[in-house]
Backbone bond lengths (Angstrom), bond angles and torsions (degrees), N, CA, C in turn:
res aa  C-N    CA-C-N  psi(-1)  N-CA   C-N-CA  omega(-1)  CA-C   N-CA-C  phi
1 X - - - 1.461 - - 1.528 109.48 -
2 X 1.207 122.40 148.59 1.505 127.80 -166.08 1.447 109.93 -109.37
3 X 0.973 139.79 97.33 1.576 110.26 174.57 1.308 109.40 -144.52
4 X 1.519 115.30 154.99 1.240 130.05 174.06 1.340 131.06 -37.13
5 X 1.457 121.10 103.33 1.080 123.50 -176.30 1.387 131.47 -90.69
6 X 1.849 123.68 71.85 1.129 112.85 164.51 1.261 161.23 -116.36
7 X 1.314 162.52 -150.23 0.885 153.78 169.55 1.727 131.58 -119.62
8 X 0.988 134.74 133.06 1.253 139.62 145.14 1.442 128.27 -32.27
9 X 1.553 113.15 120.09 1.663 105.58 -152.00 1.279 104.84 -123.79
10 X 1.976 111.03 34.60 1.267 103.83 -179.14 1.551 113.53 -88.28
11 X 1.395 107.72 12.33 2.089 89.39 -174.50 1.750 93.31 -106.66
12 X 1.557 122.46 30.12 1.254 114.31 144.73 1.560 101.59 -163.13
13 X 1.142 114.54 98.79 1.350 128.70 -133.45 1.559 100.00 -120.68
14 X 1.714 96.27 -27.80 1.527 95.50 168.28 1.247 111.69 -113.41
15 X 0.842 132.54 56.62 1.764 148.64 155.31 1.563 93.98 -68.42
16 X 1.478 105.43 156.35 1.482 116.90 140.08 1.785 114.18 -99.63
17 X 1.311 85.67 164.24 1.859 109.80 -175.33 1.315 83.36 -22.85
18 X 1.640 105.84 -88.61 1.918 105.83 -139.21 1.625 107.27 -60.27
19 X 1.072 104.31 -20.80 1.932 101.62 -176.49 2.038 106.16 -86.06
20 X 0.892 128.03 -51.78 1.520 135.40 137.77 1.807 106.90 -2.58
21 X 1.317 101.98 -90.54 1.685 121.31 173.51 1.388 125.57 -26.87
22 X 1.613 103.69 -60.18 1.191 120.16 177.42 1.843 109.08 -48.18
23 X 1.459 84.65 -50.02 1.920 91.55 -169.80 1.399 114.95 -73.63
24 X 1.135 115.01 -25.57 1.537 122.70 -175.11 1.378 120.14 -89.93
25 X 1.704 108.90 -19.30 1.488 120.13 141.89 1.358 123.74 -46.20
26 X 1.526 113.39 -84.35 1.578 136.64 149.12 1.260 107.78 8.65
27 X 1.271 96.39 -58.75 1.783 92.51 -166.54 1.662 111.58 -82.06
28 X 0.850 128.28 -48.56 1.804 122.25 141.13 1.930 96.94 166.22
29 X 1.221 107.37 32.78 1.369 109.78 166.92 1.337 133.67 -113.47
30 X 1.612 107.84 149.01 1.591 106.63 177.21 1.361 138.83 -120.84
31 X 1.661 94.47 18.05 1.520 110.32 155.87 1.541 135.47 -132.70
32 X 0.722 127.25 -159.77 2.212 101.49 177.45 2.027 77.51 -176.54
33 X 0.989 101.64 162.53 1.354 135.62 -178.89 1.628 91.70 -140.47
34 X 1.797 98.28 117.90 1.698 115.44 -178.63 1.552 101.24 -93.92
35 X 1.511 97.96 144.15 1.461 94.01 155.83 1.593 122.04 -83.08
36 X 1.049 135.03 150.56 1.136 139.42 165.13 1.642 142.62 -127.20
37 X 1.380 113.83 50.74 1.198 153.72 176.60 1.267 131.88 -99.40
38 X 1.383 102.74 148.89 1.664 101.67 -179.75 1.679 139.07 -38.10
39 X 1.354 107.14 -20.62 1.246 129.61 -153.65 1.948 93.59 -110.16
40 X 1.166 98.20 -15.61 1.774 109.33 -177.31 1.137 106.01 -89.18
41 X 1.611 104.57 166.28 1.752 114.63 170.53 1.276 117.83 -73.82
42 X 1.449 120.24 -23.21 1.553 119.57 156.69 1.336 97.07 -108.06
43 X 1.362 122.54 136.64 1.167 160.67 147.47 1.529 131.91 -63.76
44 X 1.532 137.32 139.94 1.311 114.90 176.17 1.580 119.42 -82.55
45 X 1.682 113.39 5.39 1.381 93.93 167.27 1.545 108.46 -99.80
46 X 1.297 109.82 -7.80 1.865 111.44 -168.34 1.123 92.08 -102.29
47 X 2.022 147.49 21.25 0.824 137.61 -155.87 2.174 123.70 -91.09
48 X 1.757 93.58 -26.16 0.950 123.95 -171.10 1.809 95.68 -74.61
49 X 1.375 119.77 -40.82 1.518 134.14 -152.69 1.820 89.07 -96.90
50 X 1.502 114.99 -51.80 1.288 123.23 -173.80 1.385 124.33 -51.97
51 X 1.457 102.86 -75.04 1.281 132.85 -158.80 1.531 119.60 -51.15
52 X 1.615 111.98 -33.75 1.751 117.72 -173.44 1.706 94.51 -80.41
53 X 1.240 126.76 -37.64 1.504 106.76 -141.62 1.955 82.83 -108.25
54 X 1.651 121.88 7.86 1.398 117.53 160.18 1.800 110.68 -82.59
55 X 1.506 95.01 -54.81 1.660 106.21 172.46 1.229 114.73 -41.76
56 X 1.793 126.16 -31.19 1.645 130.37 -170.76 1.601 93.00 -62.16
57 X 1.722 101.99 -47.16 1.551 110.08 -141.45 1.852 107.87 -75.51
58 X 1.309 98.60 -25.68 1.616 118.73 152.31 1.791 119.93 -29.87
59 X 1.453 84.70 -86.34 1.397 107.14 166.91 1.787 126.20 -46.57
60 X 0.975 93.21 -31.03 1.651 95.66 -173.47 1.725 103.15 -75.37
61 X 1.847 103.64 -19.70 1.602 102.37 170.10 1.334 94.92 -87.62
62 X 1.041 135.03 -19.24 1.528 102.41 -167.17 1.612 105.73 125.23
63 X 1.584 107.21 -14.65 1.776 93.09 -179.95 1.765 118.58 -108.49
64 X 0.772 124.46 147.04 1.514 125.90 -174.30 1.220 101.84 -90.86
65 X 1.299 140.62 153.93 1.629 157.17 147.46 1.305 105.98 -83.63
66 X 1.078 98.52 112.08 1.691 117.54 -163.52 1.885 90.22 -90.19
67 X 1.183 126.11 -65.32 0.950 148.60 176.11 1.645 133.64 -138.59
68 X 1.787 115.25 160.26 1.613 110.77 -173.12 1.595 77.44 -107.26
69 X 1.516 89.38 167.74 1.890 106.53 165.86 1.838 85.17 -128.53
70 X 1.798 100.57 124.38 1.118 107.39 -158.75 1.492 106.63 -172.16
71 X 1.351 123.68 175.26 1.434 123.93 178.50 1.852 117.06 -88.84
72 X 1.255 131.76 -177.33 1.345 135.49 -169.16 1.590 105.84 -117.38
73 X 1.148 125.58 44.04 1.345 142.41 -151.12 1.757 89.57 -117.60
74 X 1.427 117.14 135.64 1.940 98.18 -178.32 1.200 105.34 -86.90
75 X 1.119 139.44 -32.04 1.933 106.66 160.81 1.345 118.33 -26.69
76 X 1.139 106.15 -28.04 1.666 92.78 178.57 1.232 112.22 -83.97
77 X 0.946 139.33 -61.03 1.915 153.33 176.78 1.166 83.66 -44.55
78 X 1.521 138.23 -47.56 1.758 114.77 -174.96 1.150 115.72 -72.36
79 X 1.604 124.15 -33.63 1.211 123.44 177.31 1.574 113.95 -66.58
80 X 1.145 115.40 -33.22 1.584 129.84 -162.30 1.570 92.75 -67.14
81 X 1.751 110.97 -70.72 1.692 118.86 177.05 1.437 118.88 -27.26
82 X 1.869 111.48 -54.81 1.139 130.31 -178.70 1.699 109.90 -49.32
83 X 1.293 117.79 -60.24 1.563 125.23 170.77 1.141 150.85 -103.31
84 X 1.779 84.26 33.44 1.237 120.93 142.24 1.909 95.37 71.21
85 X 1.473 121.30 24.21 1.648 114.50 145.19 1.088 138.47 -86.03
86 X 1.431 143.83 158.33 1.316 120.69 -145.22 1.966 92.80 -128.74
87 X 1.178 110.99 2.35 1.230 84.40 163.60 1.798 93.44 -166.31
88 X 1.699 93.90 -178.79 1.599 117.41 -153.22 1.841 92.46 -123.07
89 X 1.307 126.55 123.39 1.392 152.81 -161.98 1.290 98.08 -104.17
90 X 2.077 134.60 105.89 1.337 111.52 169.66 1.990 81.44 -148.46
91 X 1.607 97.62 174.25 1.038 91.57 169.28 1.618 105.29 -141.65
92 X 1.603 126.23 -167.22 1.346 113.75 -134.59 1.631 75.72 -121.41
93 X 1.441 122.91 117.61 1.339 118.92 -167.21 1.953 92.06 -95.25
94 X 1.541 101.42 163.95 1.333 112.28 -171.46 2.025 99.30 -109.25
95 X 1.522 122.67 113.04 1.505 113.07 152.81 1.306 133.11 -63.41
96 X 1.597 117.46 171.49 1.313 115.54 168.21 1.347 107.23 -89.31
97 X 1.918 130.36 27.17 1.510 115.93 137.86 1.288 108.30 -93.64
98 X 1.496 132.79 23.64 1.501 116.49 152.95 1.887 104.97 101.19
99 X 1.413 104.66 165.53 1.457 107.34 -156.87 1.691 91.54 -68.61
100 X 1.054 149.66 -51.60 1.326 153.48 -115.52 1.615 69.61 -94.74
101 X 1.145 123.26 -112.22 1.949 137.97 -167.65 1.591 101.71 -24.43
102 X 1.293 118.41 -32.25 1.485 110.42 179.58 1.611 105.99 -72.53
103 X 1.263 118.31 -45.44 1.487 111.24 -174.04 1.653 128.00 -96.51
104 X 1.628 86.02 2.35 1.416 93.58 150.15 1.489 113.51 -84.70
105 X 1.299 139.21 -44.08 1.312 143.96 169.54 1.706 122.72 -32.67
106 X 1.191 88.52 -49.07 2.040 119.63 -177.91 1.804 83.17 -71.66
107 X 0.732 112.00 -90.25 2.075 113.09 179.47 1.292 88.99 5.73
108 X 1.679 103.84 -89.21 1.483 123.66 -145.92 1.952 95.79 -60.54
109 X 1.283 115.66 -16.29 1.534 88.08 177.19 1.183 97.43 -88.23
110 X 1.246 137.14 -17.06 1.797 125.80 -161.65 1.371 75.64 -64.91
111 X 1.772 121.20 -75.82 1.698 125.20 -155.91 1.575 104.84 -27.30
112 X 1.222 114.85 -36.36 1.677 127.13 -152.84 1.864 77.46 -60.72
113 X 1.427 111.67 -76.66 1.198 118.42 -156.51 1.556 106.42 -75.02
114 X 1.050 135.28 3.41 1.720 123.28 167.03 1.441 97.97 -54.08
115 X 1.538 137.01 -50.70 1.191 117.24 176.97 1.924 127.19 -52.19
116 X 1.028 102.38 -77.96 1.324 99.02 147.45 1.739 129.52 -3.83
117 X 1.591 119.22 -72.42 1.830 125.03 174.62 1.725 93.42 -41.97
118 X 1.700 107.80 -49.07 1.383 106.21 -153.98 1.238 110.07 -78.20
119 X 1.555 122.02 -22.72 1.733 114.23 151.99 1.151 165.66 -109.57
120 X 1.832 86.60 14.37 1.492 92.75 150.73 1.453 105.43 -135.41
121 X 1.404 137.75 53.03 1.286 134.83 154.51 1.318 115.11 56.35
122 X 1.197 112.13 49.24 1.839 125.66 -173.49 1.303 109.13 -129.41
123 X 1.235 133.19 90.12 1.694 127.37 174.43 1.946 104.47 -48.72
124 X 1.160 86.42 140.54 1.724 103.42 136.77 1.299 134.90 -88.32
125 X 1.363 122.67 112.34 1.659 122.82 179.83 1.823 103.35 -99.10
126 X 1.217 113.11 115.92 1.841 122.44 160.06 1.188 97.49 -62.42
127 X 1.336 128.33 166.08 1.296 152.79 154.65 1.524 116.22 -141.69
128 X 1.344 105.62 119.50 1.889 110.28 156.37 1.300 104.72 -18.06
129 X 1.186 118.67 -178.38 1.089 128.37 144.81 1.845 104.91 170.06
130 X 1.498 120.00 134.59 1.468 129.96 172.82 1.643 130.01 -60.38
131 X 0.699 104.64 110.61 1.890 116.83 -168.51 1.177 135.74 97.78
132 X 1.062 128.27 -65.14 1.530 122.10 -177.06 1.659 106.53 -108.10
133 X 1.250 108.20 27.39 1.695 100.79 -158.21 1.883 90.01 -142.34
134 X 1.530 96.28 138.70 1.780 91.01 155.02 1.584 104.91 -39.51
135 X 1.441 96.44 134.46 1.993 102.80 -177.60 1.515 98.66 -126.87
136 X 0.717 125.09 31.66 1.786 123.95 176.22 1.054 123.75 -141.12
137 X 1.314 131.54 116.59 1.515 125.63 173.88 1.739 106.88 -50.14
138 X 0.943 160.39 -73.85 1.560 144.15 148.04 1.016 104.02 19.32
139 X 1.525 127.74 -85.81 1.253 148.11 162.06 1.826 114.81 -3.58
140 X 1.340 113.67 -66.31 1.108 148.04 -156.88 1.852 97.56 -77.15
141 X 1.056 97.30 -72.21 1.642 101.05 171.50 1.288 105.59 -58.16
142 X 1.101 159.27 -50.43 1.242 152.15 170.91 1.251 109.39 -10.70
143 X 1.754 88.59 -73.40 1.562 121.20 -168.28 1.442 99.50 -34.00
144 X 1.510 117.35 -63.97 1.380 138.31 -176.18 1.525 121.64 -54.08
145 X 1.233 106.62 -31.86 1.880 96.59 -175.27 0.789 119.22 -66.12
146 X 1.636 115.48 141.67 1.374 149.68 -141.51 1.334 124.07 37.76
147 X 0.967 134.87 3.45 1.552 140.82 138.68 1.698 123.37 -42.28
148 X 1.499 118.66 121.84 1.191 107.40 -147.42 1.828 106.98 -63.39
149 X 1.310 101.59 164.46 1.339 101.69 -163.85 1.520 123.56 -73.56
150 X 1.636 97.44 -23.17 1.338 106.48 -161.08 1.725 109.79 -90.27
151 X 1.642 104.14 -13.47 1.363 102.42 -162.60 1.758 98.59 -112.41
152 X 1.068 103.73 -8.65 1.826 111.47 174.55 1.232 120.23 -102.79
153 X 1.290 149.66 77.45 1.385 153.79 -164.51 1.733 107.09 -102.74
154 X 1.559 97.65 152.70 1.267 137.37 166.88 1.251 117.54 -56.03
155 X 1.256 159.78 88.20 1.538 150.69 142.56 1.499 114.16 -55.24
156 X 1.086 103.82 76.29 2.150 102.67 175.13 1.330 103.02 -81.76
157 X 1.714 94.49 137.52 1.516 115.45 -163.02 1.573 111.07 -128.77
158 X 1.579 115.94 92.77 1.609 123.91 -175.73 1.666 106.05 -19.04
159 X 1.186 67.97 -73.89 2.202 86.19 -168.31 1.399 112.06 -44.18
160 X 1.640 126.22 -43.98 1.645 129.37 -159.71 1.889 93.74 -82.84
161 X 1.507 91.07 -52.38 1.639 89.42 -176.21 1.848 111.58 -51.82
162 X 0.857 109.24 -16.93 1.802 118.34 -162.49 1.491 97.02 -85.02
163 X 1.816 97.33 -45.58 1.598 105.45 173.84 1.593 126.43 -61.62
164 X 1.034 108.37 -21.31 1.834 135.18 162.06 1.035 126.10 -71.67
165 X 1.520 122.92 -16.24 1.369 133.75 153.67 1.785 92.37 81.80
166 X 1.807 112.44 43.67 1.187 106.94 -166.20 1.481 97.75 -107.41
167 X 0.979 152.32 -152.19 1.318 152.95 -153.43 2.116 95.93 -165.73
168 X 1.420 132.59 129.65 1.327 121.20 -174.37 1.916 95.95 -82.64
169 X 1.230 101.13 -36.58 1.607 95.80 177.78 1.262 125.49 -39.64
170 X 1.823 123.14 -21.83 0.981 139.55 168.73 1.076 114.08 -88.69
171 X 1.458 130.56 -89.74 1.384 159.78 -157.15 2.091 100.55 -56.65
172 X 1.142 112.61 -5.27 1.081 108.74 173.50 1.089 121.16 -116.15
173 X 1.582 135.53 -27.47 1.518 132.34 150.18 1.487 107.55 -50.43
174 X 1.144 102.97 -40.26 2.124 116.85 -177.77 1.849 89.83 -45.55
175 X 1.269 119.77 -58.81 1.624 102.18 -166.71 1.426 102.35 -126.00
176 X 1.416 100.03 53.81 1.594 115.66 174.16 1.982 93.46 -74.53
177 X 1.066 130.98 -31.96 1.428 118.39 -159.35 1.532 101.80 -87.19
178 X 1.790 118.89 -14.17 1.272 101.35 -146.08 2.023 83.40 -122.96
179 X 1.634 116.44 -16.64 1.029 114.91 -154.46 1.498 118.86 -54.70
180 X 1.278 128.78 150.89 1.651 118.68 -160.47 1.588 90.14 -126.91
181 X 1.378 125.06 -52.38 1.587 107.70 -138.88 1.984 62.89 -161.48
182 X 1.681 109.95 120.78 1.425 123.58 141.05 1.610 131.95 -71.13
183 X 0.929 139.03 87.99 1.528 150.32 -171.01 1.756 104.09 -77.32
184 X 1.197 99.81 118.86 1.761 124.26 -177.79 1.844 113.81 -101.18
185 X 0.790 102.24 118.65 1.578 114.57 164.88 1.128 83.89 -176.55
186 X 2.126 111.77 -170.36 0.807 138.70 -153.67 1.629 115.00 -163.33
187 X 1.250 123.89 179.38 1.124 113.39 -161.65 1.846 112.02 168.45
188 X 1.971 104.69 132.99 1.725 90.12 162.27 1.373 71.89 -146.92
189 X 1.979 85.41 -173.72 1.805 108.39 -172.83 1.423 113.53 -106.88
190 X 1.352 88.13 134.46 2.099 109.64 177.60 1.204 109.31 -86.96
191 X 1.313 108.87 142.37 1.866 100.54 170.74 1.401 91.90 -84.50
192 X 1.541 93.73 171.72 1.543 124.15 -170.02 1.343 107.44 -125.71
193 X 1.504 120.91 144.87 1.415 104.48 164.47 1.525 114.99 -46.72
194 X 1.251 107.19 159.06 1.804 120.42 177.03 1.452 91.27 -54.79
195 X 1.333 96.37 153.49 1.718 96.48 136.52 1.698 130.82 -125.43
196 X 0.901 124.45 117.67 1.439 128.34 -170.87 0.970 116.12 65.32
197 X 1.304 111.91 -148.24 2.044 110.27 -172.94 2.101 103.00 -75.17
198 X 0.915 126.00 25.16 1.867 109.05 -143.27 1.581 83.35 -92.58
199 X 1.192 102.89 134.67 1.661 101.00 171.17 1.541 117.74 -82.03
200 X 0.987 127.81 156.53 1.397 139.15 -162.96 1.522 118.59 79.19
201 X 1.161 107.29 169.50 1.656 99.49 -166.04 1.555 101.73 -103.66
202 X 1.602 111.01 172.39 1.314 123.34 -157.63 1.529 112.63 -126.28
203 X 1.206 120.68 94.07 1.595 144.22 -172.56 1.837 126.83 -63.92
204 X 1.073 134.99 135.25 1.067 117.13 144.73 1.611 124.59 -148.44
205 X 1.509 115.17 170.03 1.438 107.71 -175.58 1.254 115.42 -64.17
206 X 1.038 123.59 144.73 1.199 132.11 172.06 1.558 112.00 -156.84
207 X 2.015 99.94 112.05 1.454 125.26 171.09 1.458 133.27 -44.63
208 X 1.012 107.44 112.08 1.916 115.79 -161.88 1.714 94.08 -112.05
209 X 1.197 107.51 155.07 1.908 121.59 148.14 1.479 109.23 -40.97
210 X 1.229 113.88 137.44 1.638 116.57 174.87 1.518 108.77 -48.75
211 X 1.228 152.29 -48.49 1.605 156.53 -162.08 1.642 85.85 -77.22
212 X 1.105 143.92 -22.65 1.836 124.71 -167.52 1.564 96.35 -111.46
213 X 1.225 126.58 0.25 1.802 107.56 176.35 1.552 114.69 -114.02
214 X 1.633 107.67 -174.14 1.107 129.41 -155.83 1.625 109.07 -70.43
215 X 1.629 108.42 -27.80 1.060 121.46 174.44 1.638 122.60 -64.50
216 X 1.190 116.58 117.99 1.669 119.31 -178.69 1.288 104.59 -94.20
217 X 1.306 126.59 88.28 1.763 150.63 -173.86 1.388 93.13 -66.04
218 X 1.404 120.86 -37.28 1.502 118.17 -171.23 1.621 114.96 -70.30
219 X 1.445 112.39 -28.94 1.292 136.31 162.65 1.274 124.70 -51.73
220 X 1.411 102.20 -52.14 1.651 136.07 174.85 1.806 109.48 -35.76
221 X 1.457 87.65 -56.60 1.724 94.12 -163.97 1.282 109.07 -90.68
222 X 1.988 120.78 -36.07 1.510 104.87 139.77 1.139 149.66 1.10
223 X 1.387 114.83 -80.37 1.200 130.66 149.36 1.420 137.72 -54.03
224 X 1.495 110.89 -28.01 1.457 107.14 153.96 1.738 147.58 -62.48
225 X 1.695 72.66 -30.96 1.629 94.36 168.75 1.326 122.80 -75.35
226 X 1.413 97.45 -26.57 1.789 104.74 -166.40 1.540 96.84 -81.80
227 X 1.387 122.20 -5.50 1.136 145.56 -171.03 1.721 108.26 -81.91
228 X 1.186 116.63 -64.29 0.966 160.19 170.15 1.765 108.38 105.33
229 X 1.112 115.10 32.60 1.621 112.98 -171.90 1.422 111.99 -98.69
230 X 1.525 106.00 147.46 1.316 126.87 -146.53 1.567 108.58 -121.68
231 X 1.410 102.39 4.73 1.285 85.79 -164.83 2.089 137.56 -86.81
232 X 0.937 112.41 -121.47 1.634 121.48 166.50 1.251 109.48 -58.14
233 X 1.518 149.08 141.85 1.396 151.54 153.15 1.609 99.51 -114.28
234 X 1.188 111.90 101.38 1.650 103.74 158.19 1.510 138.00 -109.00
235 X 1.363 114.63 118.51 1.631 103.38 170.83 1.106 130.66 -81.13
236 X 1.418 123.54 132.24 1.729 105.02 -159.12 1.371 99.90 -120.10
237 X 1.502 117.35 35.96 1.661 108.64 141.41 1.559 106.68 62.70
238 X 1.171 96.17 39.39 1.577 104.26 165.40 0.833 128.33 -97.66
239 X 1.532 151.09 128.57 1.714 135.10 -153.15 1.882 89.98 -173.21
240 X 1.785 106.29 111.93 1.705 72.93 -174.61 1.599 94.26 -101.70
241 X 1.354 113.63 26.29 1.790 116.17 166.41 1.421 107.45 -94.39
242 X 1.245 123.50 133.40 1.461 129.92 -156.71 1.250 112.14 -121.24
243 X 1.829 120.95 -4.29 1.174 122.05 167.81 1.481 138.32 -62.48
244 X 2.034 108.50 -16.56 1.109 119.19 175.94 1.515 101.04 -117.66
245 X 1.457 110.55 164.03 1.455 106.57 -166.10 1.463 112.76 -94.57
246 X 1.234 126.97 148.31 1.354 108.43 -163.73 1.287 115.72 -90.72
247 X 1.260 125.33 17.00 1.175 137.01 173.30 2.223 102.25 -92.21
248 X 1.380 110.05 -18.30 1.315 102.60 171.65 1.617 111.24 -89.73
249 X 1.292 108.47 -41.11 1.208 131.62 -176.20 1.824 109.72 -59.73
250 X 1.275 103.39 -20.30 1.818 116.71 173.35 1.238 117.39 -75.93
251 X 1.540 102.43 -52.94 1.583 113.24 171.66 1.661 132.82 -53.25
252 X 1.491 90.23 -39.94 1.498 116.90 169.97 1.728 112.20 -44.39
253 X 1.748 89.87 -82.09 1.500 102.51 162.66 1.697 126.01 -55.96
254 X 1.318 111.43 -8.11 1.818 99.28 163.78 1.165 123.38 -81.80
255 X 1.733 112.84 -14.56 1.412 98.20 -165.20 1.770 94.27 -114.26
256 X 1.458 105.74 3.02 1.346 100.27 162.48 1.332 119.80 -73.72
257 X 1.427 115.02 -31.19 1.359 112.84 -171.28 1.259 96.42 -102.82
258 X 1.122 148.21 -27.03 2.227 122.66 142.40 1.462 106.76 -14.68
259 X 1.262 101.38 -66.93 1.531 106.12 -160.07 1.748 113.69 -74.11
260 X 1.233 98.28 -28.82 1.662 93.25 170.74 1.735 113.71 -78.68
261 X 1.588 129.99 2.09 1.057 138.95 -171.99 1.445 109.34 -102.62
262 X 1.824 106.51 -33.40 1.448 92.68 -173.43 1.221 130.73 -78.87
């Protein structure tokens, strides 16, 4: 199976295009998912002015922008249409009125933006995600039913689903119809100091190299194949050990997941 190998380009996020490109080549990839946030070199208000002539500078190395991770605001869908990416990266955040009112809330913004997918040809991709966020593909499709199929997509995420105690043999036929872009990292749990008197011990995630986590990548592509889907693979350069650089730690994990694909 062939598929697009890219990466997540938030641990240099304020690069420009051609310096960005160069590196995300370098490292042996040919697509990147941009951030597009305040804290980035494109921005969501400079996004419309930004975003096409960064995406060119991409391309002119050789990598495609598969997707932004970004808000549902239409500057963005105009910017996105304009430079020619085909979809918008968000995930389903959790309030302190609790999962039920929060993901009814998240609903009513997807509805907000179905107009929007439908005029400027920009999917929305959900993503799992662990803690404060819908974390379950279950979850995720929920969010999604009856929302048209083609313009609302799946972001399945190794590491979050693993964190869900979900199984990919499942959770990936589950959004086999809607899946857009597979997201790679990895991940197990650290104890924590206690806290107070509470019995049992106190956990958290903590980001490993694809070969040391919970996630079975070898499983991953299994199932993709048996799938037959072709699409986006992204690693999103998550590592919460900071002693190696994550630009080695990328390379590592790219050619692990070649080899867990072929």
């Amino acid at each position: 199976m062939t598929y697009l190998w890219s990466v997540f380009t938030k641990p240099w996020s304020a690069l420009p295009g051609d310096e960005l490109g160069k590196l995300v080549a370098g490292l042996g990839f040919s697509g990147a998912e941009v951030p597009v946030r305040d804290s980035a070199y494109v921005t969501p208000a400079e996004a419309e002015r930004l975003l096409p002539p960064f995406a060119a500078r991409l391309r002119a190395e050789g990598v495609d922008v598969i997707s932004v991770a970004s808000g549902l605001d239409e500057p963005v869908f105009a910017a996105c249409r304009a430079a020619d990416v085909p979809m918008i990266r968000v995930m389903a955040e959790l309030g302190p009125d609790g999962y039920t009112a929060s993901a009814h809330r998240f609903r009513r913004r997807l509805e907000a933006a179905a107009p929007l997918v439908k005029r400027y040809g920009v999917q929305v991709g959900v993503q799992p995600h662990h803690g404060r966020f819908v974390s379950s593909a279950l979850g995720v499709m929920d969010l999604l039913d009856g929302l048209p199929t083609e313009g609302f997509r799946v972001v399945w995420d190794a590491a979050h689903d693993a964190l869900a105690g979900d199984d990919p043999g499942v959770t990936l036929p589950l959004v086999a119809d809607r899946l857009g872009i597979v997201n790679l990292k990895n991940v197990v749990h650290v104890p924590v100091e206690p806290a107070g008197q509470s019995v049992g011990g106190h956990w958290k995630p903590w980001f490993v190299p694809g070969a040391e986590g919970l996630s079975n990548w070898s499983a991953v592509f299994d199932r993709l194949a048996a799938m037959g889907w072709a699409g986006p693979v992204c690693l999103s350069g998550q590592y919460s050990d900071p002693s190696v650089p994550v630009e080695e730690r990328l390379v590592t994990d790219l050619a692990a997941a070649r080899a867990a694909s072929a």
